[in-house]
Residue frames as a rotation matrix with the C-alpha (Angstrom) as fourth column:
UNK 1
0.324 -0.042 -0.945 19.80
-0.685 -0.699 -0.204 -47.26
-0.652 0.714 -0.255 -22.76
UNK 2
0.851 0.036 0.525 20.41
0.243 0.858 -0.453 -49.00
-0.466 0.513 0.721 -26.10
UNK 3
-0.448 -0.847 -0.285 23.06
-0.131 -0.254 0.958 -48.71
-0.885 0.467 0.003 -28.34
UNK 4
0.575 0.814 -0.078 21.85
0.052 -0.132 -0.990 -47.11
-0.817 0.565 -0.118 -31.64
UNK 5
-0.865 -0.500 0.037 23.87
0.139 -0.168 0.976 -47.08
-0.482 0.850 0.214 -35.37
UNK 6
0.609 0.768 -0.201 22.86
0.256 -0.430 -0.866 -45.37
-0.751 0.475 -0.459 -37.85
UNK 7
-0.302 -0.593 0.747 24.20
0.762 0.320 0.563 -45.60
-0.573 0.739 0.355 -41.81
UNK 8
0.497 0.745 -0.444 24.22
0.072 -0.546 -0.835 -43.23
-0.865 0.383 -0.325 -44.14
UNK 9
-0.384 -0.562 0.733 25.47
0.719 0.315 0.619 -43.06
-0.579 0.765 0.283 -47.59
UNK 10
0.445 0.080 -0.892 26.22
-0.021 -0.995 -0.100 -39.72
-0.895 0.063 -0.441 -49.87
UNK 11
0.939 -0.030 0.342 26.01
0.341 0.193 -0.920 -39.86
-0.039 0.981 0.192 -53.80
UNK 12
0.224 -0.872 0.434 29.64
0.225 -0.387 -0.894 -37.61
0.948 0.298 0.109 -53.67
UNK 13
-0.275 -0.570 -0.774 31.82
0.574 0.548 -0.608 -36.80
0.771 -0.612 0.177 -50.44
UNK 14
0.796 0.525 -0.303 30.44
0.575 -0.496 0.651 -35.19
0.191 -0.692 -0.696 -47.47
UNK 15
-0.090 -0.985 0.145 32.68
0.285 -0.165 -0.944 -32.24
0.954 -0.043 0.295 -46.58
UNK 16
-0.786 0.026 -0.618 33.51
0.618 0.066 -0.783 -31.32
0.021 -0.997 -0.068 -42.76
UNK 17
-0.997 0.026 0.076 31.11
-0.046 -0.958 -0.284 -28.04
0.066 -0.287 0.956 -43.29
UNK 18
0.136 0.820 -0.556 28.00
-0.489 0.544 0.682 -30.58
0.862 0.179 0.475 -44.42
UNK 19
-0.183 0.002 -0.983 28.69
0.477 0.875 -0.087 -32.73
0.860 -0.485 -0.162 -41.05
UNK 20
-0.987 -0.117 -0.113 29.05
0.163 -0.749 -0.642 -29.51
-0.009 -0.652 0.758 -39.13
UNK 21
-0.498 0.838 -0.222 25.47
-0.841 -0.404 0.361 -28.37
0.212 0.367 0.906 -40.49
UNK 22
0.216 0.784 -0.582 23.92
-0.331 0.620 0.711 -31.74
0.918 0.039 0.394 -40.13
UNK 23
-0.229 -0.191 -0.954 24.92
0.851 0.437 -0.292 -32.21
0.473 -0.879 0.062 -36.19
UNK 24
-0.946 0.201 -0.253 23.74
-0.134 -0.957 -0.259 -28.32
-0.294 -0.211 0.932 -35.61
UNK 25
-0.436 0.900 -0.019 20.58
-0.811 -0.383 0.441 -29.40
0.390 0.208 0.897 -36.68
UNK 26
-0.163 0.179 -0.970 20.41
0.050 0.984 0.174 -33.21
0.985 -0.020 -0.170 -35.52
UNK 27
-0.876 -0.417 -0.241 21.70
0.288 -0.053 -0.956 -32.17
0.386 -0.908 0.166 -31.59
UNK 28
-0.787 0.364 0.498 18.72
-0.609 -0.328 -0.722 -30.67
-0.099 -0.872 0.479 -30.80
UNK 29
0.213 0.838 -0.502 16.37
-0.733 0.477 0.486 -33.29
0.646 0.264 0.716 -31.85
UNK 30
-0.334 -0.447 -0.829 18.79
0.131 0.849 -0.511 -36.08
0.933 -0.280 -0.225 -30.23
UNK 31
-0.925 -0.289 -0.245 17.92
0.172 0.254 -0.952 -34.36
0.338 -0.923 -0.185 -27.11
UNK 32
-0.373 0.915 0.154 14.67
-0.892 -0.399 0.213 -33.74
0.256 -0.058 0.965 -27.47
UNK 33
0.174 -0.069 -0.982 14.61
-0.421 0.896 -0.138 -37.49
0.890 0.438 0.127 -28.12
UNK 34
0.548 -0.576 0.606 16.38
-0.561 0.284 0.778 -38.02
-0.620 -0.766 -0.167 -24.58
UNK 35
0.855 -0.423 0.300 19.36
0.508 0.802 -0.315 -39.62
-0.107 0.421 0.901 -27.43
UNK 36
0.667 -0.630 -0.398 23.16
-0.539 -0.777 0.326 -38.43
-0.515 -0.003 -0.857 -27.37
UNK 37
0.707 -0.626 -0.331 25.84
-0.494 -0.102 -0.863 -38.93
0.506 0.774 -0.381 -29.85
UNK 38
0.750 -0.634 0.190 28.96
-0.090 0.188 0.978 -41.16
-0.656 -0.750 0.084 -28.82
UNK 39
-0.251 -0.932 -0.262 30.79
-0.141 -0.232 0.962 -41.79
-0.958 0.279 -0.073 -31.89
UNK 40
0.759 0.559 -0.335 31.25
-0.383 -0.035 -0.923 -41.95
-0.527 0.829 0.187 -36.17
UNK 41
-0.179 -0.568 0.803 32.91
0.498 0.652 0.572 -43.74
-0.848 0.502 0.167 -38.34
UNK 42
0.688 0.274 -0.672 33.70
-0.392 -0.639 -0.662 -41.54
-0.611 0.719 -0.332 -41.70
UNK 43
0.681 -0.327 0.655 34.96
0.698 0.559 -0.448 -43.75
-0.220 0.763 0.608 -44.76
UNK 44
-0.200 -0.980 -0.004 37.87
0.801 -0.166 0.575 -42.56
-0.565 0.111 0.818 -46.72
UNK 45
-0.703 0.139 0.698 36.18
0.621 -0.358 0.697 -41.52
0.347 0.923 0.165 -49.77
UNK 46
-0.898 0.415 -0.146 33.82
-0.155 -0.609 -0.778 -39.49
-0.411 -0.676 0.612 -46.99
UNK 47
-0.604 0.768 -0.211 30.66
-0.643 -0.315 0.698 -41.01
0.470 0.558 0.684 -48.89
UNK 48
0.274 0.695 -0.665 29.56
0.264 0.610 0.747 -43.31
0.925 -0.380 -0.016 -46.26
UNK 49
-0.229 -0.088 0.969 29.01
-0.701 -0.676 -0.227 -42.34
0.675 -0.732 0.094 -42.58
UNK 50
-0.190 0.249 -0.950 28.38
0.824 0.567 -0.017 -44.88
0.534 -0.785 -0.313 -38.99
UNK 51
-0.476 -0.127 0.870 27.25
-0.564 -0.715 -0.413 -43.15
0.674 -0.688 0.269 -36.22
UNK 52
-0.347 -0.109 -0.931 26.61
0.672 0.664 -0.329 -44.67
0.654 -0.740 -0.157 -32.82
UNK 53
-0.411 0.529 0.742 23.96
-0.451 -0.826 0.339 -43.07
0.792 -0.195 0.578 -30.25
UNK 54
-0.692 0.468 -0.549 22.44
0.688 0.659 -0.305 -44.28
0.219 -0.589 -0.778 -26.90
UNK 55
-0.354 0.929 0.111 18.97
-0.823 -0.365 0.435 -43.69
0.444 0.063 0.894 -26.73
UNK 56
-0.186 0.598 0.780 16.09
-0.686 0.489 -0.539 -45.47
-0.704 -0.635 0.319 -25.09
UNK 57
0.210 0.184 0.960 15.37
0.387 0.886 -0.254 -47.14
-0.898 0.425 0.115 -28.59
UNK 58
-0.643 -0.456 0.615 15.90
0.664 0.067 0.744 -46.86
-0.380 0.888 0.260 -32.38
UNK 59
-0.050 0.437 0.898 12.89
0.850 -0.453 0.268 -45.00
0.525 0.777 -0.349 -33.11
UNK 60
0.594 -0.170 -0.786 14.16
0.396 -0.789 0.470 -41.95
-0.700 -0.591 -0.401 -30.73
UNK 61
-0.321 -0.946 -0.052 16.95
0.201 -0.121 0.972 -41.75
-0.925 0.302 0.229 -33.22
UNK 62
-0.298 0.365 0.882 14.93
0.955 0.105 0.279 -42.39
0.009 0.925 -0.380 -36.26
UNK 63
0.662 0.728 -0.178 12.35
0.725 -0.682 -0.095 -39.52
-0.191 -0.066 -0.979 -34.85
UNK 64
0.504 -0.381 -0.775 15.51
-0.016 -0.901 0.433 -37.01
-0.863 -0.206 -0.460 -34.63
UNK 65
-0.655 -0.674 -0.342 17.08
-0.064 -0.402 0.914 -37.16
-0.753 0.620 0.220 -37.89
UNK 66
-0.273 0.638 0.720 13.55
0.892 -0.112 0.437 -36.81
0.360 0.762 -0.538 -39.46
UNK 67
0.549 0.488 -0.678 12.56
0.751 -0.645 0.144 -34.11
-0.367 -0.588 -0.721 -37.37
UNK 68
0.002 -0.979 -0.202 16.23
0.258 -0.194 0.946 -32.75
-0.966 -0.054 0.253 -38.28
UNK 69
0.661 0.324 -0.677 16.09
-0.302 -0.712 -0.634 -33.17
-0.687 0.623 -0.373 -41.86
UNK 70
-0.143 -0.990 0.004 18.96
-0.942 0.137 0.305 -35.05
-0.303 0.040 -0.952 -41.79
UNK 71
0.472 0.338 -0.814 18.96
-0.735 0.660 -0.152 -38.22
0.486 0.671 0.560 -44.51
UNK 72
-0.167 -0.425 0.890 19.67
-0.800 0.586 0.129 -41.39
-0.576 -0.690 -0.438 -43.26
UNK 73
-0.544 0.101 -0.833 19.71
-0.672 0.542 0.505 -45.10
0.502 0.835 -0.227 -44.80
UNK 74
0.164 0.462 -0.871 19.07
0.236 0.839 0.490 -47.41
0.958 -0.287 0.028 -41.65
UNK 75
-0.391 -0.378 0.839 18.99
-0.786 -0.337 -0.518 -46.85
0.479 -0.862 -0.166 -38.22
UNK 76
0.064 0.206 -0.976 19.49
-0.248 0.951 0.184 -50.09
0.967 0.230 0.112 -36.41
UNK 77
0.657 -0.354 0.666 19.94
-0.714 -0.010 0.700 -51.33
-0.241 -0.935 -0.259 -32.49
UNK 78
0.314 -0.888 -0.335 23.19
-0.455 0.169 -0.875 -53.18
0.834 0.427 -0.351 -31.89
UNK 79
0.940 -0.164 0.300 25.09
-0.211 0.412 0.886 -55.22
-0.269 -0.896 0.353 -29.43
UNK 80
0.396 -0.912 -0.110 29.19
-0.804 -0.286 -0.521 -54.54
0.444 0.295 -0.846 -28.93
UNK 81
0.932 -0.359 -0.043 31.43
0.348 0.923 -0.162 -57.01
0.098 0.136 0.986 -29.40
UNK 82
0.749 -0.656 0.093 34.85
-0.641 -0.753 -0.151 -55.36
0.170 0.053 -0.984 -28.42
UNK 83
0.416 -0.520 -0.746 38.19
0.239 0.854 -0.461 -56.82
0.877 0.013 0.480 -28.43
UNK 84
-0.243 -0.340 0.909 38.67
-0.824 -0.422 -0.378 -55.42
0.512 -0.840 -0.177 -24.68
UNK 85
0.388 0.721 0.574 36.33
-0.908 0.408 0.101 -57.97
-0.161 -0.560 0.813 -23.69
UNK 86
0.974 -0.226 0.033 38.63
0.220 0.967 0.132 -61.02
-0.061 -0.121 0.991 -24.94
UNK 87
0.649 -0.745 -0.151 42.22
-0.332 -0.456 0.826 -60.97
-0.684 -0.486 -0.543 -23.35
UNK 88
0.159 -0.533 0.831 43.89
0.727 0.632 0.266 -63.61
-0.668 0.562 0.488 -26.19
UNK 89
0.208 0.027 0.978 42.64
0.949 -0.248 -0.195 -61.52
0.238 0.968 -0.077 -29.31
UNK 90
0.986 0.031 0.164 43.62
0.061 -0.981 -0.183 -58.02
0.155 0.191 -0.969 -27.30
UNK 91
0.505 -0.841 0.192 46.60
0.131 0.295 0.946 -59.34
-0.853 -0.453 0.259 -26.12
UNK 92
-0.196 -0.319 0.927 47.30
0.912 0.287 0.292 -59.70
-0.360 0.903 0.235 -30.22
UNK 93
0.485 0.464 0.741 46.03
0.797 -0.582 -0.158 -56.17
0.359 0.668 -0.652 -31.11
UNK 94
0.933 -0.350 -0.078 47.96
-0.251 -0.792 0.557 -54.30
-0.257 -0.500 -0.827 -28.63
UNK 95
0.198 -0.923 0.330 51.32
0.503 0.385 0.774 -56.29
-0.841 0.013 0.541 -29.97
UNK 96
-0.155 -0.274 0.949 50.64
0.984 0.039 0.173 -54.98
-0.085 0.961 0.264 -33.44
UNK 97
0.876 0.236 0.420 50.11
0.277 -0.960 -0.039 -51.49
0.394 0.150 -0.907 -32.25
UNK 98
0.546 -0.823 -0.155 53.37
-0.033 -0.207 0.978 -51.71
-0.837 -0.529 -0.140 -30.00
UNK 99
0.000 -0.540 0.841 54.90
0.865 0.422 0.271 -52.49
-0.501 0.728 0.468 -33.70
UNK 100
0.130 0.990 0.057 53.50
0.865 -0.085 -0.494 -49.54
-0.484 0.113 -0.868 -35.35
């Protein structure tokens, strides 16, 4: 499976009851798709949106939020870079959450 992002970007702020409506219609495409949801990233100002999917490829993802109905800007493949994966720089992120 790949790791999938996908950007979207909303002239004024999305409110929870629009996200609610556009994942009630997206879910069943994703699985048509054989793609499932793992996580989102919702800006402050709620007018820009990340989402994160593993799917065989990008156009599984693409296919379900046309099918869906559901606007999108880019829908890209990815490779994670986490700071689990280096012990120095988590060693520094977990100090400044123990601060918090």
């Amino acid at each position: 499976m790949a790791r999938i992002i996908v950007e979207q970007h909303f002239p004024e702020p999305m409110s929870e009851d629009a996200y609610q409506r556009f994942a009630q219609r997206l879910d069943p495409c994703l699985e048509t798709h054989g793609a499932i949801w793992v996580r989102s990233y919702i800006a402050e100002d709620r007018r820009h949106v990340v989402c994160e999917f593993e799917a065989a490829d990008a156009e599984s993802v693409r296919q379900s939020y046309r099918s869906s109905e559901v606007p999108f800007e880019r829908v890209w493949t990815a490779t994670l870079f986490a700071v689990e994966d280096y012990p120095e720089m988590y060693a520094k992120v977990q100090a400044l959450r123990a601060k918090g």
